[in-house]
C-alpha positions in Angstrom: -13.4 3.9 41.3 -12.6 3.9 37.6 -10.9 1.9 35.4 -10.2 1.0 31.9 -11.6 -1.9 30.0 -11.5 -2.8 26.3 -14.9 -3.4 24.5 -14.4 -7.6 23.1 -18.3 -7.7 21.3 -21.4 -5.8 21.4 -24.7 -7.7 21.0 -27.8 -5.4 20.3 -27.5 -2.8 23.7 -24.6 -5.2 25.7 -20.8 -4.8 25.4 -18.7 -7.6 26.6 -16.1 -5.8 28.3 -12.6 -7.1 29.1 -11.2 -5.4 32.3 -7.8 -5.9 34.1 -8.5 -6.9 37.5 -6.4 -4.6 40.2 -4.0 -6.9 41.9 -4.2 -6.6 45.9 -1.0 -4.9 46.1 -2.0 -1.8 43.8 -0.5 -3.1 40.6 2.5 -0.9 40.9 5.0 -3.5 40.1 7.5 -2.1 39.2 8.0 -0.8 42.9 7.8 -4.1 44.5 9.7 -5.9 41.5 7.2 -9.2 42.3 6.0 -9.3 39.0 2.6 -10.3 39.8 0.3 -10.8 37.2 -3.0 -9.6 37.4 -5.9 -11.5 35.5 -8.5 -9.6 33.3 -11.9 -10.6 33.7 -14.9 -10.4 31.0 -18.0 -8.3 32.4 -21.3 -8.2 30.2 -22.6 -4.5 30.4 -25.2 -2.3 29.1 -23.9 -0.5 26.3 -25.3 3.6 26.7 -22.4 5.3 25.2 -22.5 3.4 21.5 -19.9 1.9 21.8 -18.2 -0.4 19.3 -15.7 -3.3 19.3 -12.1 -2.3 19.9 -12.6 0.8 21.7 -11.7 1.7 24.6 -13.6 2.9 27.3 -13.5 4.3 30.7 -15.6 2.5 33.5 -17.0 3.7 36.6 -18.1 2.0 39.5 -20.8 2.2 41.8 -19.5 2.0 44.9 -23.2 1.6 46.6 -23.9 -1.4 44.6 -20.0 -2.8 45.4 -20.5 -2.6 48.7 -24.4 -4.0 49.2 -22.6 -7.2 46.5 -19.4 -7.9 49.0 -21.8 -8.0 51.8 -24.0 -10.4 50.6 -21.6 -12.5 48.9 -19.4 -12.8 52.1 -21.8 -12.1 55.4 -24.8 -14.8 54.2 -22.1 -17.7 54.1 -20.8 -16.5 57.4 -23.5 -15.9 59.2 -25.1 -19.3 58.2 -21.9 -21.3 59.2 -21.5 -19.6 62.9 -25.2 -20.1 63.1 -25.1 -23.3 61.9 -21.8 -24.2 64.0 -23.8 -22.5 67.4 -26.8 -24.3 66.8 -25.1 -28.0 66.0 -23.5 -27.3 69.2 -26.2 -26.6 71.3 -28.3 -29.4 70.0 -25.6 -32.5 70.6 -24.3 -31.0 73.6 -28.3 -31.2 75.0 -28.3 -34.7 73.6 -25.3 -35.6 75.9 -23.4 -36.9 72.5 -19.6 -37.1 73.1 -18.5 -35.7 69.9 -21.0 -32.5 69.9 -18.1 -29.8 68.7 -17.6 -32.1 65.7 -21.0 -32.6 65.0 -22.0 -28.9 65.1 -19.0 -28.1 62.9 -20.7 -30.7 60.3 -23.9 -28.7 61.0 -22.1 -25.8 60.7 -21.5 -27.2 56.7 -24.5 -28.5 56.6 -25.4 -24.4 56.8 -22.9 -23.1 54.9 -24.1 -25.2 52.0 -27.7 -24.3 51.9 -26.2 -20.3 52.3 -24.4 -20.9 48.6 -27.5 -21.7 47.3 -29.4 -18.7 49.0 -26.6 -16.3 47.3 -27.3 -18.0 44.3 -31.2 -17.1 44.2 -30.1 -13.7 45.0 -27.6 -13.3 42.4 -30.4 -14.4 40.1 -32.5 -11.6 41.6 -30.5 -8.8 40.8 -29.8 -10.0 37.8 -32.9 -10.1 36.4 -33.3 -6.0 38.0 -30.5 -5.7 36.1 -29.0 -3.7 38.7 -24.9 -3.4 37.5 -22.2 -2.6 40.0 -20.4 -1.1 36.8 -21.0 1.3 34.1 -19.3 2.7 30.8 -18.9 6.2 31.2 -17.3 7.6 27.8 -15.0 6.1 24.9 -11.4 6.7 25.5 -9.8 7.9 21.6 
């Protein structure tokens, strides 16, 4: 997947790169006539190709890296919650407590909180590998 984004600042071997964010639809507007506007988002990158500020440059993801992100960032929470959910269940309902679907939903929270935080510490991780999703590939003139 590539896309275009335009170079904001460079600091030493990192571009701040400002990239317009492909809307669900496929950005193609003016087909559907919604007029749906489509954020841009600022991603800190290495900078390899030189650049400098104001150009533009084409970026290519790594779909690898995309994938092994969108899974973490979406199955840990999930996972955690239908654990936590099963779990609170099972426990109440052994306990003979009235309420036990509403108290293993709480649990269920109770779960999904604690997964934020362990996406957080693996956010942090990678990180620190400095492993990117994205990469500049070459200036545009």
């Amino acid at each position: 997947m590539e896309q275009i984004g335009y170079v904001r600042k460079t600091i030493d071997n990192t571009a701040e790169v400002e990239v317009r964010r492909i809307a669900g639809c496929g950005g193609g507007c003016s087909s559907c006539g919604g007029g749906c506007n489509a954020p841009s988002i600022i991603v800190s990158m290495e900078n390899l190709i030189n650049a400098k500020e104001g150009d533009f440059v084409e970026i290519k993801a790594k779909p690898r890296n995309i994938i092994k992100y969108a899974l973490i960032v979406y199955m840990i929470p999930f996972i955690m919650l239908i654990l936590g959910i099963t779990l609170g269940v099972r426990l109440f309902q052994s306990l003979n407590i009235s309420n036990f679907e509403t108290y293993g939903f709480i649990v269920g929270l109770l779960f999904l909180a604690v997964s934020l935080g362990i996406v957080k510490i693996i956010d942090r991780r990678i990180k620190n590998k400095n492993e990117n999703a994205m990469e500049m590939v070459r200036i545009l003139n």
